[in-house]
N, C-alpha and C positions, 0 to 999 in steps of 0.2 A: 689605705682603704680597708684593707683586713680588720688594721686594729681598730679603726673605727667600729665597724658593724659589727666584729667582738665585744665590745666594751672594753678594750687590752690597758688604757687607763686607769681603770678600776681595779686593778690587780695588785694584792700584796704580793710585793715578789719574794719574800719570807717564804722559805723552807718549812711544809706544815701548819702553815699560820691559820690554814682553813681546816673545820674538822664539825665532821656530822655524826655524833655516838662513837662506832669503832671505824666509820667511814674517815678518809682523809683527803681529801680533795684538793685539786691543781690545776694550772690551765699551761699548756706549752705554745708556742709557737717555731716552724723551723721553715724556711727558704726551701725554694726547689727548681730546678732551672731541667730542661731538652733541649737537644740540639735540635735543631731544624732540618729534617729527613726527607730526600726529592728524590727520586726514581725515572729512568727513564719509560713514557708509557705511550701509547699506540692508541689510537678512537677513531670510529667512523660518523658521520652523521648523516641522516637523509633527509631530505625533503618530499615528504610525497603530494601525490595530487589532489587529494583532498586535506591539504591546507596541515595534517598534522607533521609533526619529524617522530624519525628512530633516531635514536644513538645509541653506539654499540660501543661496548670497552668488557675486557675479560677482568673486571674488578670481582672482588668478593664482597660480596655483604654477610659481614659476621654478624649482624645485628646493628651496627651502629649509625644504620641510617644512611651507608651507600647511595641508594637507587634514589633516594629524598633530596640527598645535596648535591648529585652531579644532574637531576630533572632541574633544578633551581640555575646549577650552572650555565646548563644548553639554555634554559631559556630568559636567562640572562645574557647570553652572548648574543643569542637569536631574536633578542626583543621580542619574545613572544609570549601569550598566558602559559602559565606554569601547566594546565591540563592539555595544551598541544604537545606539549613532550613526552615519547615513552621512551624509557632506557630497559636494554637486553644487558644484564651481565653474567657473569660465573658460566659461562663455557667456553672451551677453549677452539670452540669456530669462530671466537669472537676475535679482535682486533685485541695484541699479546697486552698483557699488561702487570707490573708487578704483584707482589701478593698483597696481602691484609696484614699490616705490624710494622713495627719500630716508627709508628707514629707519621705515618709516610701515604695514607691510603689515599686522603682525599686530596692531599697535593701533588701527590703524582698524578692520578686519576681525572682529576679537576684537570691538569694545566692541559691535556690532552685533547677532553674534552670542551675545554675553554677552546683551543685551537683550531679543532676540527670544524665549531660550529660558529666560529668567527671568520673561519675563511669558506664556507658555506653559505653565510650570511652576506658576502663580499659576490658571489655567485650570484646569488638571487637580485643583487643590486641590480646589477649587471644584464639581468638576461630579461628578455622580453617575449609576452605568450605562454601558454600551457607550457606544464611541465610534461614531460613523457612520460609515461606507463610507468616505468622503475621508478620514477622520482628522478633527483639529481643528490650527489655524492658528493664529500669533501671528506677528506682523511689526515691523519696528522700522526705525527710522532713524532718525540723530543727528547728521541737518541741525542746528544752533543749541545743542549740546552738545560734540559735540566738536570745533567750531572757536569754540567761545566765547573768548573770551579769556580767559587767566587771569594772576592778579597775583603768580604764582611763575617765578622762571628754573626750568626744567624740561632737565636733560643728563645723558646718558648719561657716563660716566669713564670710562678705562681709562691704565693705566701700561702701557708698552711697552720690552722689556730687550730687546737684542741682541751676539750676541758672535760677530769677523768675524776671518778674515785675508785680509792683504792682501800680494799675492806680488808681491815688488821687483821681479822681473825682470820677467816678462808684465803689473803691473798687475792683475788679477785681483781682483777682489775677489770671497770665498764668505764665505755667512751659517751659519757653526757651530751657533748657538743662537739660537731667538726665544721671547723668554716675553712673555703677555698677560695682566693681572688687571684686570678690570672691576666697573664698578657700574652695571649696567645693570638696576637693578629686580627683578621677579618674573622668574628665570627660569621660562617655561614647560615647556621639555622641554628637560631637559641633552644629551641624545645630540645634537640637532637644533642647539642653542644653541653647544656645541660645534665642532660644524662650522662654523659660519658663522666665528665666531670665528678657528679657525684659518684657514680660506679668505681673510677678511678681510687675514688679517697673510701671508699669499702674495700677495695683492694690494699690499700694500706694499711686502713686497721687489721683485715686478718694478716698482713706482715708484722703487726706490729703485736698480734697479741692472742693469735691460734696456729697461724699455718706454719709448719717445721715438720721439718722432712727427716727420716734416722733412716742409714746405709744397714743392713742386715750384711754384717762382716761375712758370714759361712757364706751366701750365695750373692753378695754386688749388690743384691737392687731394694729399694725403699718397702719398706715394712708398713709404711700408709700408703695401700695401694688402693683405700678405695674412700668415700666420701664420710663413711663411718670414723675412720681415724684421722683422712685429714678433714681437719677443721674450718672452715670455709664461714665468713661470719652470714648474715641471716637479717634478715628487717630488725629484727627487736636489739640485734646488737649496737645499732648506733639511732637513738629515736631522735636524736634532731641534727639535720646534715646540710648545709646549705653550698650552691657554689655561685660564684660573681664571677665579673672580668669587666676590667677597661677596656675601654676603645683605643686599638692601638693600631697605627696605619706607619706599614712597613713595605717601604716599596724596592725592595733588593730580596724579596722571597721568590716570587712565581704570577703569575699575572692577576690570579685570585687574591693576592696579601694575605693568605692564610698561611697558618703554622698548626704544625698535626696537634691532636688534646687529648690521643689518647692515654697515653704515660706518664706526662705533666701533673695529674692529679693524683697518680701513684707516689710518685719519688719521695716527698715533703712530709706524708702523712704518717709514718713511720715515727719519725723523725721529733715530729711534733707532740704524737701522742705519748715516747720516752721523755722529754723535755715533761711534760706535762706528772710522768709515774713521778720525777725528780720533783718536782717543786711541791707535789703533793708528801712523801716521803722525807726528803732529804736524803734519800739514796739516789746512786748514778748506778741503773741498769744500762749495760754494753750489751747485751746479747739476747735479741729477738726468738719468738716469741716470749712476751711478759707472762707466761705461766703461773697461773698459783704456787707451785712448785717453787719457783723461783723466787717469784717475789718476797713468799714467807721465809727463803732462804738467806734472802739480802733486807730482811725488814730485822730478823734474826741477830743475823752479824752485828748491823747497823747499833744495835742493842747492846751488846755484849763487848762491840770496841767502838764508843762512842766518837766521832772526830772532835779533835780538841777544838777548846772556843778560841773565837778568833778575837 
């Protein structure tokens, strides 16, 4: 599907065969696989008397739209409009729940939530008449469920396409194009899923072609300590960036069928955009970031001990 909506057909796979003035251009593509990350996590849910719910869970929203996809999940379990549902997180009065990372938030978070307010919703079947002053409660935790083991490899996929030039004189390398197609499960919520995804493969490129770190020998700790030295790429670094996904229904994850997104658009993009310095070149750069420095270093060589034809 990648190579589809890249054009990957259209590609001379000829070393340099593309070339704009002293620009040299290429297009890469490289694979990217996560494992599947589940946490045990803890939630409450209420019912109050005027017709809304709470659900509680000590999740963190870093930005990625936490408090959006676990309202979606309660009231998906709860059959209810998405505006009856408020979710409290990020304190720790709340009901325990893993952190934020290794691509584990909203599946930990989620199955919890799933739980709490599916067996809540089993309550309400049930009971007959006003609720009482407090509401009614259902709680849940998936201690010895969802860190059970299980007898499937469980990973997120994604294809990773990149199309670069590489400017002979200054060394320079820009990312022209990055496309991302994934199979990460149930998406949740596209707009949200979305974002990550692209965020993900910005994180890539600056792996792939600013951000590096140098140990300061006399005192142990990193000489870019601050935004000035490290490099972090920026809107204008990568001006067309697209992300996809199949529909892919995996029923051996968690009760959601999701799988975490947020790393999955990281790993590949690196990967891709080096694949891409190479077919643009005819050099193989091994070692991240692609620096001007470097590059005019290995455009250099390249020059001077030509590989023999084949």
């Amino acid at each position: 599907e990648g190579a589809r909506r890249f054009g990957w057909s259209e590609r001379d796979p000829r070393p340099r065969a593309r070339a704009a003035g002293p620009l040299l251009l290429g297009t890469g593509v490289a694979a990217s696989t996560y494992p599947v990350q589940v946490y045990p996590s803890q939630a409450a849910a209420r019912a109050l008397p005027d017709g809304s719910y709470l659900v509680e869970v000590n999740a963190a929203d870093i930005g990625t739209g936490a408090r959006t996809v676990l309202a979606q999940v309660a009231a998906d379990a709860l059959e209810v409009p998405l505006e009856r549902v408020r979710i409290r997180v990020g304190s720790s009065d709340l009901p325990a729940a893993p952190l934020a990372g290794d691509s584990s938030g909203t599946a930990s978070w989620g199955w919890a939530v799933h739980e709490a307010c599916t067996r809540l919703a089993a309550q309400l079947a049930e009971r007959q008449g006003p609720l009482p002053d407090e509401g009614l409660e259902a709680l849940a935790d998936t201690k010895g469920t969802a860190d059970a083991e299980s007898p499937f490899a469980r990973h997120a996929f994604g294809a990773h396409f990149a199309e670069v030039s590489v400017d002979t004189v200054t060394g320079e390398v820009r990312v022209r194009r990055l496309l991302g197609v994934y199979a990460a499960g149930r998406i949740l919520n596209s707009r949200t899923a979305r974002s990550q995804f692209v965020g993900g493969m910005t994180m890539g490129l600056g792996m792939a072609l600013t951000e590096g770190s140098t140990l300061d020998p006399a005192f142990g700790d990193f000489v870019e300590s601050d935004l000035a030295a490290y490099h972090v790429p920026a809107h204008a670094d990568v001006p067309d960036i697209e992300a996809h996904w199949i529909d892919e229904d995996d029923p051996h994850l968690n009760p959601l069928g999701s799988k975490g997104i947020g790393e999955i658009g990281i790993v590949g993009t690196a990967a891709a955009i080096g694949n891409a310095v190479h077919h643009a070149t005819g050099v193989r750069f091994r070692e991240p970031p692609l620096t001007p420095d470097r590059v005019l270093t290995g455009l250099l060589e390249a020059r001077q001990h030509p590989a023999p034809a084949r």
